[in-house]
C-alpha positions as CSV (number, residue, x, y, z in Angstrom):
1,X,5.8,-80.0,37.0
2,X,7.5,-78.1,39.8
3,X,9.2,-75.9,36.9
4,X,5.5,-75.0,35.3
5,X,4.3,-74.0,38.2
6,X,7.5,-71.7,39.4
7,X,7.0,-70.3,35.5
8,X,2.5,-69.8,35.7
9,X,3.3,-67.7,39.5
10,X,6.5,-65.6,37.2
11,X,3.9,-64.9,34.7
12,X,1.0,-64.1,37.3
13,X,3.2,-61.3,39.1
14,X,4.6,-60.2,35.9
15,X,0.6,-59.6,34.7
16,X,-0.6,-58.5,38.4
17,X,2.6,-56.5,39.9
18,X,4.9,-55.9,37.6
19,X,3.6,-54.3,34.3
20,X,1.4,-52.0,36.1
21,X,4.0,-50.8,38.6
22,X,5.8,-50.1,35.6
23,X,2.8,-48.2,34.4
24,X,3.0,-45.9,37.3
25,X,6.3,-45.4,37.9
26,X,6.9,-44.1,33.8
27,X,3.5,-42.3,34.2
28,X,4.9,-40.3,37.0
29,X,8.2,-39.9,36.1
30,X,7.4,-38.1,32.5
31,X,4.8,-35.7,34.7
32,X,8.2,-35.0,36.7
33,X,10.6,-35.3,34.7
34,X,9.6,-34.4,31.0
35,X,11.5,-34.7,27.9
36,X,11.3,-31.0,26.8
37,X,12.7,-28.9,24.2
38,X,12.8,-25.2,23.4
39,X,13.0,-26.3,19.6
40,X,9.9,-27.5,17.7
41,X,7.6,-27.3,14.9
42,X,4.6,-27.1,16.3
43,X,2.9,-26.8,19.7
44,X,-0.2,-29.6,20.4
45,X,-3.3,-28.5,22.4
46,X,-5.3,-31.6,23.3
47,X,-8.6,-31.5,23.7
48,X,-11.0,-31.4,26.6
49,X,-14.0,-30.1,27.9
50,X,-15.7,-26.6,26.5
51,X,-18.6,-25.0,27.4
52,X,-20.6,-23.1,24.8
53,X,-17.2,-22.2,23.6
54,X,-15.5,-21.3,26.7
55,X,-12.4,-23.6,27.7
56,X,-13.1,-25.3,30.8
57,X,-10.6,-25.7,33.1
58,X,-8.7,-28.5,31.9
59,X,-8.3,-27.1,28.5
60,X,-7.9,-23.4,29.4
61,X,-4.8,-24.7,31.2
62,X,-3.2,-26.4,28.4
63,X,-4.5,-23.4,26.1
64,X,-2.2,-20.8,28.4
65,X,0.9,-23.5,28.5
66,X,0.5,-23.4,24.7
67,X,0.5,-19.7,24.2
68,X,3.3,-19.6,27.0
69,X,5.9,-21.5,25.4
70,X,5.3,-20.3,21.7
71,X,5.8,-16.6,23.0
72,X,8.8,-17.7,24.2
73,X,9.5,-18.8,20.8
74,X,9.5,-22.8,21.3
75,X,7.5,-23.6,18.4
76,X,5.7,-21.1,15.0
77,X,2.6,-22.8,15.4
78,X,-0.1,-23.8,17.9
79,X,-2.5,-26.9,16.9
80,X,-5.5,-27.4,18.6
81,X,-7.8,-30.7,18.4
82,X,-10.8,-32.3,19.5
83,X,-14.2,-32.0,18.4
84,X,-17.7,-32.2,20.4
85,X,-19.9,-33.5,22.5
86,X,-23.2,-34.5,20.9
87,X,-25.2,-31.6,21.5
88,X,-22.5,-29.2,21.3
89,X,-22.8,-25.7,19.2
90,X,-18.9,-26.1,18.7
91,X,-15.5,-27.8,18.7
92,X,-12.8,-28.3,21.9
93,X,-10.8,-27.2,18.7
94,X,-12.4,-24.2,17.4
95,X,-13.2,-23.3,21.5
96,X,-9.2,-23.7,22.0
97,X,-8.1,-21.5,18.4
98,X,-10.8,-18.6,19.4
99,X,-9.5,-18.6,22.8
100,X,-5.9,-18.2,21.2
101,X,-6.8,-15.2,19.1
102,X,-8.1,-13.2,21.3
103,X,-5.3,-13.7,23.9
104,X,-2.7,-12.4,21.5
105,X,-1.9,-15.2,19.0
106,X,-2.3,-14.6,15.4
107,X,-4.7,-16.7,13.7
108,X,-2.3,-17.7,10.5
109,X,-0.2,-19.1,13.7
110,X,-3.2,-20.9,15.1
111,X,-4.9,-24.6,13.2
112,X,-8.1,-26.0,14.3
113,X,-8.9,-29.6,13.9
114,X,-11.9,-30.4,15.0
115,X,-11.8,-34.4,15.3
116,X,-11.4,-36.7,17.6
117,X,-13.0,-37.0,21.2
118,X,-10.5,-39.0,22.9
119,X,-6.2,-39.2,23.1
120,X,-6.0,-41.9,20.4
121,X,-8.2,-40.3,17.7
122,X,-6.8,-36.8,18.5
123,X,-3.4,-37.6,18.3
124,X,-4.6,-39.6,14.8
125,X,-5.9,-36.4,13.5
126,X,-3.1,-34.0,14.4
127,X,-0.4,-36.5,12.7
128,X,-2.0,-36.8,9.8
129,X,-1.9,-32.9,9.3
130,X,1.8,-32.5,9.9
131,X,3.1,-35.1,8.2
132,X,0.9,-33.2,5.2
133,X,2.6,-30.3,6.5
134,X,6.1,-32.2,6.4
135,X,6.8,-31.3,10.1
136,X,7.3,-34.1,12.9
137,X,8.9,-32.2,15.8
138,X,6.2,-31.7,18.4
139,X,5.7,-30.0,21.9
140,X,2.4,-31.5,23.5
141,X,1.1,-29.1,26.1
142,X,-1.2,-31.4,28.5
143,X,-1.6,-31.9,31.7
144,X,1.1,-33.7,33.9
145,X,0.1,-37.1,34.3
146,X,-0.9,-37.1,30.6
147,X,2.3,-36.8,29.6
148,X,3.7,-40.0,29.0
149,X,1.2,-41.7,26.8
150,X,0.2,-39.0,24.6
151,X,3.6,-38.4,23.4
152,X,3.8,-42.4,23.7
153,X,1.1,-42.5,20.8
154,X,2.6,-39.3,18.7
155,X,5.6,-41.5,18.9
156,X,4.0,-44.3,17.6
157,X,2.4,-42.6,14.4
158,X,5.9,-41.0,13.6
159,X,6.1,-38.0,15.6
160,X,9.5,-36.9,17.8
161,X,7.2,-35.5,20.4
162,X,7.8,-33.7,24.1
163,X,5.8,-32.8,26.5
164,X,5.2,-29.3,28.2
165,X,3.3,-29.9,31.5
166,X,0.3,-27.2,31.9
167,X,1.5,-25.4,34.9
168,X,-2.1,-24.4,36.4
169,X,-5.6,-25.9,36.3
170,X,-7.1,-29.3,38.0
171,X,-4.9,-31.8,37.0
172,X,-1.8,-29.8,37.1
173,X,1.2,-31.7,39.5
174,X,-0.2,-29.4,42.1
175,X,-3.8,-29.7,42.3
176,X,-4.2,-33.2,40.9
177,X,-4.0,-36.6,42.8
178,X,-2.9,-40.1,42.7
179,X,-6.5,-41.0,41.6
180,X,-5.4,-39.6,38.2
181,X,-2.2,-40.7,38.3
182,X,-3.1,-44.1,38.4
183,X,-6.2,-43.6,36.0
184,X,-3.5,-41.8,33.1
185,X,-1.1,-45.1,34.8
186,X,-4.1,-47.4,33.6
187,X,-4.9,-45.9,30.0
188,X,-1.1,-45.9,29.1
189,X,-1.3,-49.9,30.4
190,X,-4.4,-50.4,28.4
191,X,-2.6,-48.6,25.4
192,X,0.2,-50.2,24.8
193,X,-0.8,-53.6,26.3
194,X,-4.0,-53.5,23.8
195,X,-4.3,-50.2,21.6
196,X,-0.8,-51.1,20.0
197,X,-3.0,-54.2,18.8
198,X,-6.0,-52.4,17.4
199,X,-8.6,-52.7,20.4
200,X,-9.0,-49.2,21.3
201,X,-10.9,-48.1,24.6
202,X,-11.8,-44.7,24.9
203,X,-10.5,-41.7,27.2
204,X,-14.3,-41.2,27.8
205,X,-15.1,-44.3,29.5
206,X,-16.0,-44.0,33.1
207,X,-14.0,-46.2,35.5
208,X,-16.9,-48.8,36.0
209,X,-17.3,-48.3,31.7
210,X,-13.8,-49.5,31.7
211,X,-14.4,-52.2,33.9
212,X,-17.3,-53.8,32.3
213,X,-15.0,-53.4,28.9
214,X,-12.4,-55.6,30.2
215,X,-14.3,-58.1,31.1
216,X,-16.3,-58.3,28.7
217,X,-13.4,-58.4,26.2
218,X,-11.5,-60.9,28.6
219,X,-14.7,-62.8,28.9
């Protein structure tokens, strides 16, 4: 009995302490420390928010990180993804690719996808061009904290994927804070804890959204 007991409190700090600490800690050590090359096939722009076909913030800064480090010659091609918001007149992709061509980048060097409103279904869309395209090798420019599970998924789906921090906007390492951290710490848990299993939950979800989720799928 004693033995049961010693093995339900193991599992109860494994679930409670454990996992997610491990959560943070891998979160915030790939925003710090990411595993970067100056060699790759292509350069990934995830998307985010646009406004009439104006990057905002979020995405302008991964847009810039992307053009940055294929001028430097890291990568032939850009890709952006993401589509819109109901309502929208365009794409975070098409908002992303316009924004590259008219800051310089050719637009035979440029590929709009315009799916996917979330990591998961982004990341989906953009591996299912390249392996079309017979390339694998790719540099995700995100923001910091993103890091870890967006190359986590491109892994999964048969990628060899890096990450190249955006080194400006809101959620850059220097502007952002531990509120994200420890919401990107959360959607990497939630990931591989249940999107490795097929239950999928959103990037768009609020944090009380993501609460009522869980318990409802718990309950």
């Amino acid at each position: 009995m004693f033995k049961l007991i010693r093995r339900v409190i193991s599992l109860f700090l494994a679930v409670v302490i454990i996992i997610p600490t491990y959560a943070l800690f891998i979160t915030w050590h790939s925003a710090h420390n990411p595993p970067f090359r100056t060699s790759a096939e292509a350069i990934v722009v995830p998307g985010a928010a646009q406004l009439n076909g104006a990057p905002g913030d979020v995405l302008l800064a991964r847009l810039q990180e992307a053009k940055r480090i294929k001028d430097l010659g890291y990568a032939p091609i850009i890709i952006t993804v993401g589509s819109g918001a109901p309502g929208d007149r365009t794409t975070e992709s098409a908002s992303g690719k316009y924004w590259l061509t008219h800051h310089g980048e050719e637009k035979s060097s440029v590929i709009s996808i315009p799916i996917g409103r979330d990591t998961l279904s982004q990341t989906q869309a953009y591996i299912k061009v390249m392996k079309e395209r017979k390339i694998y090798n790719v540099i995700i420019a995100t923001d910091a904290y993103h890091c870890q599970r967006a190359m986590t998924m491109a892994n999964d789906l048969g990628a060899i994927a890096t990450c190249s921090p955006a080194q400006s906007g809101p959620n850059s390492l220097a502007n952002s804070h531990y509120r994200y951290l420890i919401r990107e710490a959360g959607a990497y848990l939630a990931y591989i804890t249940l999107g490795r299993r097929g239950i999928h939950i959103s990037d768009h979800l609020t944090n009380n959204q993501l609460v009522r989720y869980l318990h409802g799928f718990h309950g």
